[in-house]
N, C-alpha and C positions, 0 to 999 in steps of 0.2 A: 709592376716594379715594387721589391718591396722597401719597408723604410727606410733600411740604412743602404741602401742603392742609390734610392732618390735622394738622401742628404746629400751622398757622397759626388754623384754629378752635379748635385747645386754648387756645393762648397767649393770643388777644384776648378768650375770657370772661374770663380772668382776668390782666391785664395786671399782669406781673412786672417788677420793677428790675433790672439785671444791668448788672456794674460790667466798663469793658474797661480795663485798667491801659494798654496800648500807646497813648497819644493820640499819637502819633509817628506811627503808620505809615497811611501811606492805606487802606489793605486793611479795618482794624480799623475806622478812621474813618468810610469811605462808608458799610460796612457797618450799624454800629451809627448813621449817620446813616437809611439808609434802612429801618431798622427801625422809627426815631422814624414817620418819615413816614407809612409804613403804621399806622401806632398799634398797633403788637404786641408793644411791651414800653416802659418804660421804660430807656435807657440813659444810663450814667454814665460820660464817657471821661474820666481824668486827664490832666493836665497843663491848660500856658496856654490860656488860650483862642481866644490868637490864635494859639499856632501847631496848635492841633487845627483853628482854621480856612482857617489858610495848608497843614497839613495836607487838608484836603479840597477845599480850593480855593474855599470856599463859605462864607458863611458859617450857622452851623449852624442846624435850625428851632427854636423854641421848646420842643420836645420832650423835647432832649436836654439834660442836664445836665454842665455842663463844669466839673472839679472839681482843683483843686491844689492837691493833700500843700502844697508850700509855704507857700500862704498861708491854711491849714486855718487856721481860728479856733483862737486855743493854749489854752482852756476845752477844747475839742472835743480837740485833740492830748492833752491831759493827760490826759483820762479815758480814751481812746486809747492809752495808754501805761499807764495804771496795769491797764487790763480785761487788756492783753499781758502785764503783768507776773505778773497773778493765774494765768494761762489756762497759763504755763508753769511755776507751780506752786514758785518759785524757779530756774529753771532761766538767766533771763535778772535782770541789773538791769535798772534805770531807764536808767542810760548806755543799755546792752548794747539796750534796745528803742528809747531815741531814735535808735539807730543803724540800727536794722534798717528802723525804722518810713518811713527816708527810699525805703526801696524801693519802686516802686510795687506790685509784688506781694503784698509783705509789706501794705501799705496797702490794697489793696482787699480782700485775706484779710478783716482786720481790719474794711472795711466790712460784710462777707457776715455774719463771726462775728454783730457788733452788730445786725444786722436794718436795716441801712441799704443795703442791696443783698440782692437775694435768692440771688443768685449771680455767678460769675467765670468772664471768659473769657478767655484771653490765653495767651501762647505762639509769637505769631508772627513775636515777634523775640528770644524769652527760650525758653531751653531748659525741655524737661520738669523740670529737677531746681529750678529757680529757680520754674517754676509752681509743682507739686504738693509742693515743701517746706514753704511757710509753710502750707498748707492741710491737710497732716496734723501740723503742729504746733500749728495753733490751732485749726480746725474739726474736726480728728479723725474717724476711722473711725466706724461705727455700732457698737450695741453686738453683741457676737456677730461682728463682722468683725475680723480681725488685721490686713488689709491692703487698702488701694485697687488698685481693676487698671483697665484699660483694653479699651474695647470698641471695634469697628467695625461699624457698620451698613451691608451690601452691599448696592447696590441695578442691580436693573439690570433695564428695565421692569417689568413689574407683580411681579417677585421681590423679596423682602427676608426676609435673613437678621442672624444675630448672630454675630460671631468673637470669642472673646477667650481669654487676658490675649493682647494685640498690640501692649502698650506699655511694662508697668511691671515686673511680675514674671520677672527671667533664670530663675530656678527653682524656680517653687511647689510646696512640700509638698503631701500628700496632704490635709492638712484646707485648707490655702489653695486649691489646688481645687475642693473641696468647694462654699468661699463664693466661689468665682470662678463655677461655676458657676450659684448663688443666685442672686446678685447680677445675673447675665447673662440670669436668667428675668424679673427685676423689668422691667430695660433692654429686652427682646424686646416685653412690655407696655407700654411706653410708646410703640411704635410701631405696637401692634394690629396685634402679633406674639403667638399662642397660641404659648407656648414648649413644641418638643420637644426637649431636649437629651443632644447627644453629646458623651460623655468621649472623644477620639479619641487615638489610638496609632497603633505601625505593626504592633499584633497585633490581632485580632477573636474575644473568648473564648474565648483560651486558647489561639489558634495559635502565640505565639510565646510565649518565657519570657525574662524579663531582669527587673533591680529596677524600673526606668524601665515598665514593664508594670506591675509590683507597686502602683507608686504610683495609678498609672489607678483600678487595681479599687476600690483603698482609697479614694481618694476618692468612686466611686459609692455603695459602702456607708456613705460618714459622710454625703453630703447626702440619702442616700434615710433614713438617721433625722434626720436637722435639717429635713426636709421630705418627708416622704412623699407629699403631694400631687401633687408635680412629676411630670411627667412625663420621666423618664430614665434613659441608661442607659452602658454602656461597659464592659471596655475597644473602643472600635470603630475600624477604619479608616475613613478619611474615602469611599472607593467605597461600605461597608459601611451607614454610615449615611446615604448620599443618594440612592445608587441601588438601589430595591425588587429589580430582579432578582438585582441583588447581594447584599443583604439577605435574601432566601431563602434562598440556598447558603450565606452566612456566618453568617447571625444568625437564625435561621429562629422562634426563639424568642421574638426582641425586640420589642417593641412602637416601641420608638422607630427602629431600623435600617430603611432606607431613606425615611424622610421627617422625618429632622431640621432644623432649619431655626436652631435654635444650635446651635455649635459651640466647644467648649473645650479647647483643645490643650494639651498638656501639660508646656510650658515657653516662655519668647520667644522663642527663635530659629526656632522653626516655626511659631508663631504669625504676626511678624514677615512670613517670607519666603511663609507660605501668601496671608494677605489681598493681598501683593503682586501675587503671582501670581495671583490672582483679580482684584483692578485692573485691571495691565498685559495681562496674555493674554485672559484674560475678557470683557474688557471692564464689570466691574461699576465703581462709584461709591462708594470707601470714603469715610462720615461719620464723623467721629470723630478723635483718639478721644473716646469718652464713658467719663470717670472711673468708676465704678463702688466703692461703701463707704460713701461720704463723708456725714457727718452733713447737710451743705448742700452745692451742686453748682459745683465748679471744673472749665473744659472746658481740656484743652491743646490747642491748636492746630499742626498742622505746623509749620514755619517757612518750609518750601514752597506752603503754604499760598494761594490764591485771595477773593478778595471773599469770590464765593459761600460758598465753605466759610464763612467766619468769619458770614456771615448763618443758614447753617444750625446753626452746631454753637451760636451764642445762642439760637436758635428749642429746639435741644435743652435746653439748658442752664434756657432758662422752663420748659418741658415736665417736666424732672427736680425744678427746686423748685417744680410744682405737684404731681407724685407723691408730693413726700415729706412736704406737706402733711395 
């Protein structure tokens, strides 16, 4: 079965809400319009109604619910403003959330938080920092996570793999790591991916020496005690753990070197420019990204972004808050 088969029988047993803040942009619109249609999620786009349907060109099916911060009932704002106020613990007033709350981001957060959406998609006209801010400020990391990271799902015919952090983390510590890597076993599993995971470097046990090596290892050994289950291993080069003949000469010991199929680099900028180049050269199909931590599921979207994508990465996004279920 292939990926979007498999989302789509997950999704429709159990048909999920998923809030998209951008009612503006066509891309977000059709999409989350044609999801209605197919009945594979419930979807909540904000803003007018008429211009999500001057937005789509159409106007929209029964399915879809069309929602505007503006003329939110002020009962509903209120307790909306007082839950933000609790949730930041003192850290905002009443002003200081009336203000923030005008955002649409900030606003579907705060749907997701209350159980009125199960999740958020959005990013395809708002950068990662305006996404993924209000949603580690009100939704929060899981317990045992210090931080959210971002994955990529490659696909390219019947292959699929996991890349991450590719989004969030410039320079994850050794125990961020650790839960980058975790975290990236959960994600492989949600796509009926048996997750084998490689720590990757540009040394393979012990060939080469630097602190940036150092981190590697240490991370192998915190997640193999916060989960021993897992199946993984590193420090590995990226030949080392995909290709078996390589994996003989280099890793000959390893159980996971030459047939890993996640992959966890060990800082963004190689993260970054590897999925690229698996994209662009390759020819694989990067999904994502997929947030990774988060107590409930916020997706960022490129801004470069396509329909399709934004249909896929809501399909994910149902798929992540039926996992976490």
């Amino acid at each position: 079965m292939d990926l979007l088969t498999s989302l789509k029988t997950k999704v429709k047993e159990r048909k999920k809400t998923i809030v998209f803040p951008e009612g503006n942009d066509q891309r977000v619109v059709r999409a989350a319009v044609r999801l209605a249609k197919e009945e594979l999620l419930t979807p909540i786009i904000l803003g007018e109604k008429a211009v999500i349907e001057k937005t789509n060109g159409a106007q929209v099916p029964a399915g879809v619910i069309c929602l505007d911060p503006k003329t939110y009932p002020t009962s509903e704002k209120d307790k909306m403003i007082q839950a933000f106020v609790t949730r930041r613990n003192g850290k905002n007033t009443v002003e200081e959330a009336q203000k923030l709350l005008t955002d649409v981001n900030y606003f579907a957060t705060m749907l997701v938080y209350l159980g009125q959406a199960d999740g958020m998609v959005s990013g395809a006209i708002h950068s990662t920092g305006e996404t993924v801010r209000p949603a580690l400020q009100i939704i929060k990391t899981k317990p045992n996570v210090s931080r959210t990271s971002g994955a990529f799902v490659m696909l390219r015919g019947e292959e699929r793999y996991v890349f991450a952090d590719c989004a969030i983390n410039i320079d994850p510590s050794a125990k961020e790591l650790a839960e980058i890597a975790l975290e990236s076993a959960k994600t492989a599993r949600l796509f009926d991916i048996e997750p084998r995971i490689a720590l990757l470097s540009f040394s393979t046990k012990g060939s080469a020496k630097s602190p940036v090596v150092d981190k590697v290892k240490e991370a192998v050994e915190l997640a193999h005690e916060l989960a021993p289950e897992e199946r993984l291993d590193g420090e590995l080069q990226f030949d080392a753990a995909f290709v078996p003949d390589v994996a003989t000469k280099k890793a000959p010991l390893s159980q996971i070197a030459g047939q890993a199929n996640v992959f966890i680099f060990p800082e963004l900028q190689s993260g970054n420019i590897g999925y690229k180049i698996a994209q662009r050269l390759g020819g694989f199909e990067a999904v994502g990204p997929v947030l990774q931590g988060l107590n409930q599921p916020v997706s960022d979207l490129s801004r470069g972004c396509d329909e399709e994508e934004v249909y896929k990465v809501a399909l994910i996004t149902a798929a992540q808050a039926i996992g976490g279920k």
